[in-house]
C-alpha positions as CSV (number, residue, x, y, z in Angstrom):
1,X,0.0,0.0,0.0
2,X,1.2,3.1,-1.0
3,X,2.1,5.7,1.4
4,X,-1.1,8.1,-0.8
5,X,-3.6,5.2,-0.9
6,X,-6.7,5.6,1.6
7,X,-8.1,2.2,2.9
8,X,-11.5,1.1,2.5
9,X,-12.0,1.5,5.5
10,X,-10.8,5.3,5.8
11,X,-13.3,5.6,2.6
12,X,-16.4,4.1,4.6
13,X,-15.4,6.5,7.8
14,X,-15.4,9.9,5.8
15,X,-19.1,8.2,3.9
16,X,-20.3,7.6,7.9
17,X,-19.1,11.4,8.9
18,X,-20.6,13.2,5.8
19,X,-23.5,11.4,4.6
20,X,-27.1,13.4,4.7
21,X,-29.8,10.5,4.5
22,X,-32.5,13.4,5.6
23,X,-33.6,16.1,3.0
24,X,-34.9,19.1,4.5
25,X,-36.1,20.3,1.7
26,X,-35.9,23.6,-0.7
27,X,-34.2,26.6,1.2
28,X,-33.8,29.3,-1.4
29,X,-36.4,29.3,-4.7
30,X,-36.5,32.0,-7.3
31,X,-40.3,34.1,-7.4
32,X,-40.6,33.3,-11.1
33,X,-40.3,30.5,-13.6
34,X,-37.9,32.2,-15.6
35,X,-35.1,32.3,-12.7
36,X,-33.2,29.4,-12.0
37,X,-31.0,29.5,-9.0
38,X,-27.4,27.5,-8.7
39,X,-24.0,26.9,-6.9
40,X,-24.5,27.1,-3.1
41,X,-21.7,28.4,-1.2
42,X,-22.0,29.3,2.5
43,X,-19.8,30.3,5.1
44,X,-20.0,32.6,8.5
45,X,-19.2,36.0,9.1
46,X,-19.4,38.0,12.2
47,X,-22.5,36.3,14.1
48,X,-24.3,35.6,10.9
49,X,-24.3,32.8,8.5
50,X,-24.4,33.8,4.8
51,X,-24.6,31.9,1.4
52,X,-23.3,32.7,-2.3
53,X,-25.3,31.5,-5.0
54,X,-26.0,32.0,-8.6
55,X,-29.1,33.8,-10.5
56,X,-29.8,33.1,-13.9
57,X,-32.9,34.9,-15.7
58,X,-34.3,33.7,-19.5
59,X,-30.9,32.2,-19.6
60,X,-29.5,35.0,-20.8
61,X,-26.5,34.7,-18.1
62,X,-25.1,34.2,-14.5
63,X,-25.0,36.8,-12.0
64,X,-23.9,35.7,-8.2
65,X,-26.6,36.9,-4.8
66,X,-25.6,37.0,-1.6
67,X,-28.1,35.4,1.0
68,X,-28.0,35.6,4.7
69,X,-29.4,32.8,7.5
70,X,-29.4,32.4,11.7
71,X,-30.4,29.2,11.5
72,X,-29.1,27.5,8.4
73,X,-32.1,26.9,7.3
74,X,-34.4,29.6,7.2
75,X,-32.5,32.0,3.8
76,X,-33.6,35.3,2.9
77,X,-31.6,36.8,0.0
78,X,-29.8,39.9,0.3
79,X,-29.3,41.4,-3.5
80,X,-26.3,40.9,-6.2
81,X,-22.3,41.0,-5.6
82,X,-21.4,40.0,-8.8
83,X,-23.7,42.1,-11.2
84,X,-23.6,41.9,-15.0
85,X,-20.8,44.3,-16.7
86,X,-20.5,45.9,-19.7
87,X,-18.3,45.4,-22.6
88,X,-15.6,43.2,-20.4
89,X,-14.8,39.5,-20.6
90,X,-16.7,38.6,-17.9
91,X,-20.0,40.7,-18.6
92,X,-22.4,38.5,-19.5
93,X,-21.5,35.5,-17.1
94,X,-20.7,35.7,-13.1
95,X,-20.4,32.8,-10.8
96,X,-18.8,33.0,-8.0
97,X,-18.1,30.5,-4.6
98,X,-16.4,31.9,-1.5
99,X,-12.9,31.7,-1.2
100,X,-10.6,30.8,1.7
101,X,-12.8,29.9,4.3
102,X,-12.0,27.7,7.2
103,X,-11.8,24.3,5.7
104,X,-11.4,22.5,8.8
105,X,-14.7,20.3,9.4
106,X,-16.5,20.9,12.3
107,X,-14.4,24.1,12.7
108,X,-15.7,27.9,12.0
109,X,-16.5,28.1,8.7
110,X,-15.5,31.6,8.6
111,X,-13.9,33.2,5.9
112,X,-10.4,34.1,6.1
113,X,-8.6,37.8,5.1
114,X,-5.6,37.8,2.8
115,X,-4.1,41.1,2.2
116,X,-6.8,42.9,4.4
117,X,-9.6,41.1,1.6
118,X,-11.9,38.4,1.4
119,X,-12.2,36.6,-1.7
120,X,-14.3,34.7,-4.5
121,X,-13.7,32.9,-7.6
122,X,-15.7,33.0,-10.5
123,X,-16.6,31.9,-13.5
124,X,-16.6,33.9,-16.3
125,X,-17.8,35.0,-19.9
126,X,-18.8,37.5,-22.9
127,X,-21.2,35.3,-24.2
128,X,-24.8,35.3,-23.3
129,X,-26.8,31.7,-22.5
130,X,-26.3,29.3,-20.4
131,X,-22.9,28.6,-19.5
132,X,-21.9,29.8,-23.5
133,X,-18.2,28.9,-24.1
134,X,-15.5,29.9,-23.6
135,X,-15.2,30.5,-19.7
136,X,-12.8,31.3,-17.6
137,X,-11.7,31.8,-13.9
138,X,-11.3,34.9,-12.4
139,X,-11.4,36.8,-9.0
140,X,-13.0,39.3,-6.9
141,X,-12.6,40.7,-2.9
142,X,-14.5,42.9,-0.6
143,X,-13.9,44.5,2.6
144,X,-17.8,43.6,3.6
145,X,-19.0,39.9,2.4
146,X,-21.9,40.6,4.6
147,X,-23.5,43.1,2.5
148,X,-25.2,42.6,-0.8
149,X,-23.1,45.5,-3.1
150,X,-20.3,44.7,-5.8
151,X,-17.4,42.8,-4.9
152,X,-13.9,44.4,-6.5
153,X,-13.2,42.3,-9.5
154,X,-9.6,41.6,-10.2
155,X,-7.6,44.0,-12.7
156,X,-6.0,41.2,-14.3
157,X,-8.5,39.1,-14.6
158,X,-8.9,36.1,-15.7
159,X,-6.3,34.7,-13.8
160,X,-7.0,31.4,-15.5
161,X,-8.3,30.9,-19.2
162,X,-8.4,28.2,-21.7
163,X,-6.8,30.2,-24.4
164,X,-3.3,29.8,-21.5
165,X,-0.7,28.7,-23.0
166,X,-0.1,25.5,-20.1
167,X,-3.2,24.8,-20.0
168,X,-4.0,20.8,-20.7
169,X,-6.4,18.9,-23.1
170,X,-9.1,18.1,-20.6
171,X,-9.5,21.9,-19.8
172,X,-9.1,23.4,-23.1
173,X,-12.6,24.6,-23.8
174,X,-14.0,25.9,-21.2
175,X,-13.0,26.2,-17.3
176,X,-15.9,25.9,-14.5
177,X,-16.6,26.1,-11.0
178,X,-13.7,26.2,-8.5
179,X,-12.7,26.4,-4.9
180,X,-9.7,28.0,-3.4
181,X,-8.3,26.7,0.4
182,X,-5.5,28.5,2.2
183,X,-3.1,26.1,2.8
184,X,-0.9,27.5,5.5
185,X,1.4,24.4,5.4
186,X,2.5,25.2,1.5
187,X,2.6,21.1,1.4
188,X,2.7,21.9,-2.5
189,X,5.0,24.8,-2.4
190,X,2.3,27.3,-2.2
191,X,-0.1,28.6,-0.1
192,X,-3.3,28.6,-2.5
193,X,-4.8,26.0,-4.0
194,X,-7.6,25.6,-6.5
195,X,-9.7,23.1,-7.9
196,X,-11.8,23.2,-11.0
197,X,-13.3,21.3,-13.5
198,X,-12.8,21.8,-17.3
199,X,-14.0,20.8,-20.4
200,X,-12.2,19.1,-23.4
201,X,-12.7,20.1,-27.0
202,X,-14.8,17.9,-28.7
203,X,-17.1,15.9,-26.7
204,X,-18.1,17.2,-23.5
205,X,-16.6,15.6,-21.1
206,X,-15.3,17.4,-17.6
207,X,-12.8,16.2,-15.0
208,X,-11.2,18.3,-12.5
209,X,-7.7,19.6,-12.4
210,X,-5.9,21.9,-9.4
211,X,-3.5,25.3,-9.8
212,X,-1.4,26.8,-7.5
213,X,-0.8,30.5,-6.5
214,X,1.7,32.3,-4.0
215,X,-0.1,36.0,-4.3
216,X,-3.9,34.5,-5.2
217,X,-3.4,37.1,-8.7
218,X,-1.1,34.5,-10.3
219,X,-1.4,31.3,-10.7
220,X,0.2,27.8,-12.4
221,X,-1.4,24.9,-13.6
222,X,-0.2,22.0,-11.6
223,X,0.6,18.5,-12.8
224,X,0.1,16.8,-16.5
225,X,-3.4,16.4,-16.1
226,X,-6.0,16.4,-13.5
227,X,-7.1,14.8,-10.4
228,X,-10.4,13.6,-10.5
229,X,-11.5,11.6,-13.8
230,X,-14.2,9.4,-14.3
231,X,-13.8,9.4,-17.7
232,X,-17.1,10.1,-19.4
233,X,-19.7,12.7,-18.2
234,X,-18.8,15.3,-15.8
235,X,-16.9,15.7,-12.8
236,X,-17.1,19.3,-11.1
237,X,-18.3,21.7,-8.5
238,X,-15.3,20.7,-6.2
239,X,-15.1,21.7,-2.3
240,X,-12.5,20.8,0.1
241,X,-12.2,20.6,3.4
242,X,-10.5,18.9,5.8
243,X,-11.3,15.5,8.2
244,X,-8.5,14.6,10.7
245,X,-5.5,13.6,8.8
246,X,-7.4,13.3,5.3
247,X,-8.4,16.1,2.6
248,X,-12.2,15.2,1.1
249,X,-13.3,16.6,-2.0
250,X,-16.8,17.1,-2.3
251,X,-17.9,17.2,-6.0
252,X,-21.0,16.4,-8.2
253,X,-21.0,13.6,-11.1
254,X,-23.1,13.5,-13.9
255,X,-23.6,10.8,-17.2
256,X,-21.5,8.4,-15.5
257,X,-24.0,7.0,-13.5
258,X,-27.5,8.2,-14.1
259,X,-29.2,11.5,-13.6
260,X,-26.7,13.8,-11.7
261,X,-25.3,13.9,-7.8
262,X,-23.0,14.1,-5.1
263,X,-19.7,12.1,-3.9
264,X,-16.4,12.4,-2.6
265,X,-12.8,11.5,-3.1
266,X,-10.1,11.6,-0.3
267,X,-6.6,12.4,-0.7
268,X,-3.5,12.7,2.1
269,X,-1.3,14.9,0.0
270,X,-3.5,17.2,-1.8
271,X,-2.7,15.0,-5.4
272,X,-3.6,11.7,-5.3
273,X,-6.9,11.5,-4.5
274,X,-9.2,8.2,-3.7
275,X,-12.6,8.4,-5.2
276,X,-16.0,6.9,-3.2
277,X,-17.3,4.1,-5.0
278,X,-20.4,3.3,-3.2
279,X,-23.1,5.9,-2.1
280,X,-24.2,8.6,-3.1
281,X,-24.2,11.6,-0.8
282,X,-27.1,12.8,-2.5
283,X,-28.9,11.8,-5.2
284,X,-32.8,12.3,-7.0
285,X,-35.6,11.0,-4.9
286,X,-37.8,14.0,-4.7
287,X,-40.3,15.6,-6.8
288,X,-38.3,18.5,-6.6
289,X,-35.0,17.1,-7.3
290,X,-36.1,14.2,-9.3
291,X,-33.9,14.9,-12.1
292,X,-30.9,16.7,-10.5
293,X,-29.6,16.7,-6.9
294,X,-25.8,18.1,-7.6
295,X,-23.4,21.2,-6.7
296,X,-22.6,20.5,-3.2
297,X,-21.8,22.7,-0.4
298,X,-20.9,20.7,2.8
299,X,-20.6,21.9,6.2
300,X,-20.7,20.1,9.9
301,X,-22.3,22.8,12.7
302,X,-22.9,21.8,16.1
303,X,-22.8,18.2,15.1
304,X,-25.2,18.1,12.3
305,X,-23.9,17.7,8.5
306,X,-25.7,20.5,6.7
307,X,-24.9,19.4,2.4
308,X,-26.5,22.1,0.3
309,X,-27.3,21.5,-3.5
310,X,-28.8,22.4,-6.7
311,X,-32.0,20.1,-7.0
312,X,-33.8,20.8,-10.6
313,X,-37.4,19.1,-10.6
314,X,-41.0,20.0,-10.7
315,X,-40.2,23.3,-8.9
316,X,-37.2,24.3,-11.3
317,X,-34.3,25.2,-10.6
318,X,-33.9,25.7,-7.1
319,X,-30.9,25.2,-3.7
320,X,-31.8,23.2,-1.6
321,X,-30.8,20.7,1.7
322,X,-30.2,17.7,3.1
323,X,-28.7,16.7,6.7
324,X,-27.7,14.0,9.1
325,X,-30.2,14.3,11.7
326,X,-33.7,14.7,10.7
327,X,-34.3,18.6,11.0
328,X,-37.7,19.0,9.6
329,X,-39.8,18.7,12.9
């Protein structure tokens, strides 16, 4: 056994610690049938807990809400922090997931200040539709991720596009949802990483790949190829956090295995990561997220699991919740 393989039995611990067998239900749902809401991020700040997700009106584009909760369960959205633009490379497409919170699980969930800011990454693009190609990564900060007003969006941006000139075959159409950790022990050199999936040219297909970053403006590809493969279908949405001595990556599949839903892979060094074969974390199995239950967003708060989705079904597009212990009463 290699000194990077995870055991079964390692595998079946992080399933017993993370899995959500109860579905609370829908937490966040758009007023009309035009709006479709996506990509659940949360995180604390100050006394509050608040949540990122994605708007998307007559498909014409994604722009990224901010939402706040006291419970976790109870959401009441707060307005836009990534708006549309006008006439930049991002100005038709915006989603964006919290960066550099508190991966530990269990821990705070709070987000964490790098050069007096707190960050997102985004997807972006010029191209109206949904999720039009090309996309590519870029980044934003605020002083206040508590209030619902633009977030800063980086000068340079995109920091990451598929038109780079390292970038790798299974990324070089379009570049999707990723998630950046503060690694304080630079175990790869660096003190940022992200994960994101991307797409190949030609058929479809998504797998997830990692970069690294010293400054969070810069950042290299890292390794020949990417992490997470499953070969057909997609692979994406990727969140990590930390269990004990292992990494977990929370991310969605789709095509693979039917319909679409969440699973995990576990990794000791940040590379070589162990995907969960059995399982699913969430899957379809209600009328509201009959077709889709996928996009996670996991967190563990005074001892209950709390795995946020994206569940599409007969009330559209829509985030919503499952957890370990049976909330709903």
């Amino acid at each position: 056994m290699a000194a990077t393989d995870i055991s079964d039995a390692e595998m079946e611990r992080v399933f017993d610690e993370t899995k959500t067998p109860f579905k609370y239900g829908i937490v966040l749902k758009p007023t009309d049938d035009k709006t479709f809401y996506d990509c659940p991020s949360v995180f604390r700040f100050g006394s509050r807990w608040y949540m990122l997700f994605v708007q998307i009106t007559d498909k014409i584009g994604y722009e990224t809400m901010l939402a706040v909760s006291d419970d976790l369960l109870k959401w009441e959205p707060l307005g836009k922090v990534l708006p549309f633009a006008k006439d930049t490379w991002d100005c038709w497409q915006a989603d964006g997931g919290i960066a550099l919170q508190d991966f530990t699980w269990g821990g705070s969930a709070e987000l964490q200040s790098f050069d007096g800011k707190y960050w997102l990454s985004y997807l972006g693009g010029h191209q109206q539709g949904y999720e039009t190609d090309p996309l590519s990564i870029g980044l934003a900060y605020t002083e206040h991720p508590d209030k619902a007003e633009p977030w800063t969006r980086l000068p340079n941006n995109p920091v990451m596009q598929p038109s780079d000139a390292d970038v790798r075959p299974f990324e070089a159409k379009t570049l999707y949802k990723s998630n950046i950790i503060w690694d304080k022990a630079e175990t790869l050199g660096a003190p940022f990483v992200m994960y994101y999936n991307g797409k190949q040219v030609g058929r479809g297909w998504e797998r997830i790949g990692m970069a690294l970053s010293h400054d969070m403006i810069h950042w290299k590809r890292y390794g020949d190829g990417p992490v997470v493969d499953n070969i057909t279908g997609i692979s994406g949405d990727p969140q990590i956090t930390r269990i004990g001595d292992l990494w977990v990556m929370f991310y969605f599949g789709h095509v693979w295995k039917p319909k679409a839903f969440d699973t995990f892979a576990v990794s000791r060094d940040l590379v070589n990561w162990t995907k969960w074969q059995g399982q699913h974390l969430v899957e379809p199995s209600e009328p509201w997220d009959k077709t889709f239950a996928h996009k996670p967003w996991v967190i563990k708060h005074d001892g209950v699991v709390y795995h946020y989705y994206c569940a599409v079904g007969e009330q559209g597009r829509v985030v919503a919740l499952a957890t370990s212990k049976d909330l709903r009463a």
